[in-house]
N, C-alpha and C positions, 0 to 999 in steps of 0.2 A: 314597461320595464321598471322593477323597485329602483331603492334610493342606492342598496348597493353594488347592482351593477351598475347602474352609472358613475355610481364616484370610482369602480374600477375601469371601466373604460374611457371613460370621458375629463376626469376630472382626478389624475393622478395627480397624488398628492408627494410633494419632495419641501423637506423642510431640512435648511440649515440649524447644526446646533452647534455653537463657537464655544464652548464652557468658559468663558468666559477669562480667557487667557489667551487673546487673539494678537498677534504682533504682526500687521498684513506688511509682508514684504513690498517697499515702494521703490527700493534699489533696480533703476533704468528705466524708471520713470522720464527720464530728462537725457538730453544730451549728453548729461556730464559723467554720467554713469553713480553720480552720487546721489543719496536718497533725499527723494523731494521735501523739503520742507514745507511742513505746515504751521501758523505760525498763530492762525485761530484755534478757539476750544470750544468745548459743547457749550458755554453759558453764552459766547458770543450770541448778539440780536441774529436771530435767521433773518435772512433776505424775505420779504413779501412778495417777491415772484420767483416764475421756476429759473434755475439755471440754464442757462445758454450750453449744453453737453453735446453740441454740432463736431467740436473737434476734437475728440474722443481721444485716447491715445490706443497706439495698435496692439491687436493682442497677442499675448502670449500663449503659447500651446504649453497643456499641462499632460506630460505623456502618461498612457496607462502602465501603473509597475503590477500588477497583476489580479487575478481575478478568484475571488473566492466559490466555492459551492457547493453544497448540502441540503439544500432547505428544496422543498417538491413545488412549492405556490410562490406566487408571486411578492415579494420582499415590498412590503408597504412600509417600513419603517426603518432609517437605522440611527442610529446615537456613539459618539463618540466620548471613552469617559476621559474630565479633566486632563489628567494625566497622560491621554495620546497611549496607555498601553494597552487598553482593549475593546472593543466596537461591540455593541448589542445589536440584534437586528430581527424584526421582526415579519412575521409570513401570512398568509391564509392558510398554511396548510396546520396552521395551530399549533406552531412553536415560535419559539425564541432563542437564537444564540449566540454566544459572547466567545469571542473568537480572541484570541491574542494577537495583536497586530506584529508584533515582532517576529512570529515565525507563521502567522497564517491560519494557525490549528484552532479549533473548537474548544472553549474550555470546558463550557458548560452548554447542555441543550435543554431549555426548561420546557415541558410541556403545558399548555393551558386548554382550556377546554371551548374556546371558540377562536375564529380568527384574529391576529393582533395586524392594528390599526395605526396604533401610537405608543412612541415610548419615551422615560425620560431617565435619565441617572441622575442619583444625589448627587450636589458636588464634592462631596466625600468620598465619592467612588465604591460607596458600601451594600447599597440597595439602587434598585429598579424598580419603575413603576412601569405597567403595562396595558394599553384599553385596547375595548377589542368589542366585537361584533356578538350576537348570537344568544349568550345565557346570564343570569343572574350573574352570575362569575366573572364579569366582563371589565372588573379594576383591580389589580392585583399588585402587592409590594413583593419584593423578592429579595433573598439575603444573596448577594452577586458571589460571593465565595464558596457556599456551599448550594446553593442553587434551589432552595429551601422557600418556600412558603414563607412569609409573616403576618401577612397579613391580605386577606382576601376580603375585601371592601364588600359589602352589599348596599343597593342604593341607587342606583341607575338602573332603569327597565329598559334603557333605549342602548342604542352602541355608544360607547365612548368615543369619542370621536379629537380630542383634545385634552394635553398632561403640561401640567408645569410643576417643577418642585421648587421652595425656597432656596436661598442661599443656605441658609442656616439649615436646610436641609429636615426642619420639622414640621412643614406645610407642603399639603402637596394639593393640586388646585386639578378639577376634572371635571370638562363638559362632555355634554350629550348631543345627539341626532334632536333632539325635541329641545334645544335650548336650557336644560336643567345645568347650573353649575352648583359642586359640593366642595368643599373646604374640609380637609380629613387632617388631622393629629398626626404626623409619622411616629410619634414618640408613644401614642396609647392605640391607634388607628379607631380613634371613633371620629367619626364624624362632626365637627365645626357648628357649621352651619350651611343651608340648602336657599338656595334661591335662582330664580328663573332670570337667565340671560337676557330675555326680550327679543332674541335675536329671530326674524323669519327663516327658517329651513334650519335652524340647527347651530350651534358653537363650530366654529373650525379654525379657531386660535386661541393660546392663550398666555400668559405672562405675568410672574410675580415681580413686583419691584424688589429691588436691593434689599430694603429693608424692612420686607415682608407684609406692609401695612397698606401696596394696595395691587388691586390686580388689573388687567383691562383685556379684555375678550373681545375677539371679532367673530364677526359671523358671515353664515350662508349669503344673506344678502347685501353685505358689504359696508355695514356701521361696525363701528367701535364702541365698545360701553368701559368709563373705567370706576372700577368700585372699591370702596371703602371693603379690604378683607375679614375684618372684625365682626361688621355690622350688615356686611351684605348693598349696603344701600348705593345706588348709584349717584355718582360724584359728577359724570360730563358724559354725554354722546358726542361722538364726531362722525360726520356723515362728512363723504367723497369720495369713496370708492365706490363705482360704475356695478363693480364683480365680488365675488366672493374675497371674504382677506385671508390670503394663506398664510402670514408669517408676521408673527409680532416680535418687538425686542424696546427692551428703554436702555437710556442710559445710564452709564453711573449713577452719576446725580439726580438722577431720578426727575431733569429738568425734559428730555426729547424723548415722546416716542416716536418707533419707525414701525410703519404697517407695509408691505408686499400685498398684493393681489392680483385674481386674474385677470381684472383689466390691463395691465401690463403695467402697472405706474408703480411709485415708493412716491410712500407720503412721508412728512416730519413734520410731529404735532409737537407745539408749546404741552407742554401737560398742564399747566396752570391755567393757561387761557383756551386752551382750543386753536391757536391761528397755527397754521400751516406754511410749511414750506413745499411747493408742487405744484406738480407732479415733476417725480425725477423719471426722466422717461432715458431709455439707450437699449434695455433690453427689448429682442423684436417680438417676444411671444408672453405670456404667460407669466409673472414674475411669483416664487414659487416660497422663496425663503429671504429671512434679514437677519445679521447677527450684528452686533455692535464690542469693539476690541474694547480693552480694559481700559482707558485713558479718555473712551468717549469720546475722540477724537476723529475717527473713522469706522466703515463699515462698510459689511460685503451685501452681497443680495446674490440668489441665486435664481437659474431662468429656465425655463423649458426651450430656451432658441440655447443648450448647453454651453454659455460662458456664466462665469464667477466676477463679478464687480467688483471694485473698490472704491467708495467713495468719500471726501472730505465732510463730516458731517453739518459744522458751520454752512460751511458752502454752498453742499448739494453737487461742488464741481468731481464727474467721473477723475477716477484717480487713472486707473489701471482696467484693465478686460484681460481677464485669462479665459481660454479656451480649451476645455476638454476634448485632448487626442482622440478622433474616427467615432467623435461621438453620433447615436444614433437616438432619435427621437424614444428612448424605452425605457429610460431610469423615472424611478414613484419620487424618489428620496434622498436626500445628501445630506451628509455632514462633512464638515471640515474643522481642525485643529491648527492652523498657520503654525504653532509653536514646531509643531513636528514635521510640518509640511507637509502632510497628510490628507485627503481629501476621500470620501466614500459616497459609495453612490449605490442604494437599492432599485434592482430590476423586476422590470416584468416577466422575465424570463427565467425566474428564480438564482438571479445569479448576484454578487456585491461585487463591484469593482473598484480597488484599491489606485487613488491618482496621484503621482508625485510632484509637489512642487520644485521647478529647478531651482 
């Protein structure tokens, strides 16, 4: 059996993306019906062991407000832009489309010429980046208004497999199935600089810091590599993940990173030192995606056992568990946006389902 059907059967991929404008609702957290206070921050010392997360708090049912569909193949990707007004999502069946979430509708349907994998929005909301399986063609920017071409990357023989774009919206960072990552210009789209991951089986995360000077990639076999953007050169590995890492994210401050993987665990690395906070374990399957809110203060993680975490970053202490209404083992993908309350979810079954927070 190749590498991609197994990554379609076995090894679906659901990755959170918070644009980074996340306010996670903590109101009935507590007896009191008032919002828990947290009273540490990210620069606080992390604890050197894992947190004690035995008494969880119960969860919350996020009901489904309704259900999108268009697209023939199974929905491998979806992305929510900043703003909460419109969702990208991508397929096998070799499209892409940007739907208006306020009324449901398709705004645009781009065609590409092999399967899409992975996607990411500027945070400007202006272009999309797209990797994908199959041909030369396989990294693609797109003008999200008019639905336009700009820039068709050449450069990866392998699938794309992992997209990140800066803040600033003029880097945009892309691994491969063979560990190749390329650092592309948005503003000229040539090419940076190329350097090999190191990673066994392949890149399947990836992450630009805040202020775009460095990146850190996970891979197939479950290390972290974090690198100097500029120069390529690698700055730290972190080995502890068991499994594959699905889902990378730093903090503001660019002091914590948080890794997700299929061992089921969320890691929280010092980025200066390497020391760990972990394993934060609660989810019972497969941990899939991480985002981190603007304050650095907290974050979600998402799970293939379909609930949505919330946890104190300092701490590591589980905040909240919300639980996706009549969920069924068959979503690739999720994004959420707290500000809008909004949550999405791509399927196997070619379908996006729209979740509402109460």
């Amino acid at each position: 059996m190749d590498r991609r059907t197994l990554w379609q059967i076995y090894s679906l991929i659901i990755a959170i993306a918070i644009l980074m404008a996340i306010v996670i609702p903590l109101r009935g957290c507590s007896e009191s019906s008032q919002p828990v206070a947290i009273p540490t921050t990210a620069s606080d010392p992390i604890p050197s062991k894992s947190p004690d997360n035995s008494g969880s708090r119960a969860e919350q049912e996020i009901p489904l407000k309704t259900t999108l569909t268009g697209q023939s193949g199974q929905v491998f990707s979806v992305f929510i832009s900043r703003d909460g007004k419109f969702l990208a999502s991508g397929s096998n069946d070799k499209t892409i489309r940007v739907w208006n979430l306020n009324n449901g509708e398709p705004q645009q349907i781009l065609k590409s010429s092999g399967s899409i994998e992975t996607l990411a929005i500027s945070s400007d909301g202006q272009t999309l980046a797209s990797g994908g399986w199959g041909t030369a063609d396989n990294l693609t920017l797109w003008q999200i208004s008019t639905g336009v071409i700009k820039y068709g990357f050449r450069g990866h023989s392998y699938n794309v497999t992992a997209l990140s774009i800066s803040e600033d919206s003029q880097i945009l960072a892309s691994g491969d199935s063979e560990s190749n990552i390329k650092i592309w210009d948005l503003r000229t789209g040539q090419l940076r600089i190329s350097f090999s991951g190191n990673h066994s089986g392949g890149v399947s995360a990836l992450v630009i810091s805040p202020d775009g000077k460095t990146l850190a990639s996970g891979g197939q076999e479950g290390k972290i590599k974090v690198w100097n953007i500029d120069t390529g050169k690698e700055q730290r590995s972190l080995s502890g993940h068991a499994k594959r890492v699905t889902s990378l994210a730093l903090t503001p401050d660019e002091q914590n990173l948080i890794s997700a993987s299929s061992d089921g665990t969320i890691k929280i690395w010092k980025l200066a030192t390497g020391d760990l906070l972990g394993p934060l374990t609660g989810h019972t399957s497969e941990v899939t995606s991480v985002a981190v809110s603007t304050d650095g203060k907290t974050f979600l993680s998402g799970g293939r056992d379909g609930t949505i975490k919330a946890w104190n970053l300092s701490s590591g202490e589980l905040l909240r568990t919300y639980k996706l209404s009549g969920y069924a083992d068959e979503f690739i993908n999720l994004a959420v946006i707290s500000n809008s309350q909004i949550l999405v979810s791509g399927h196997i079954f070619s379908s996006i389902k729209i979740w509402q927070f109460s």
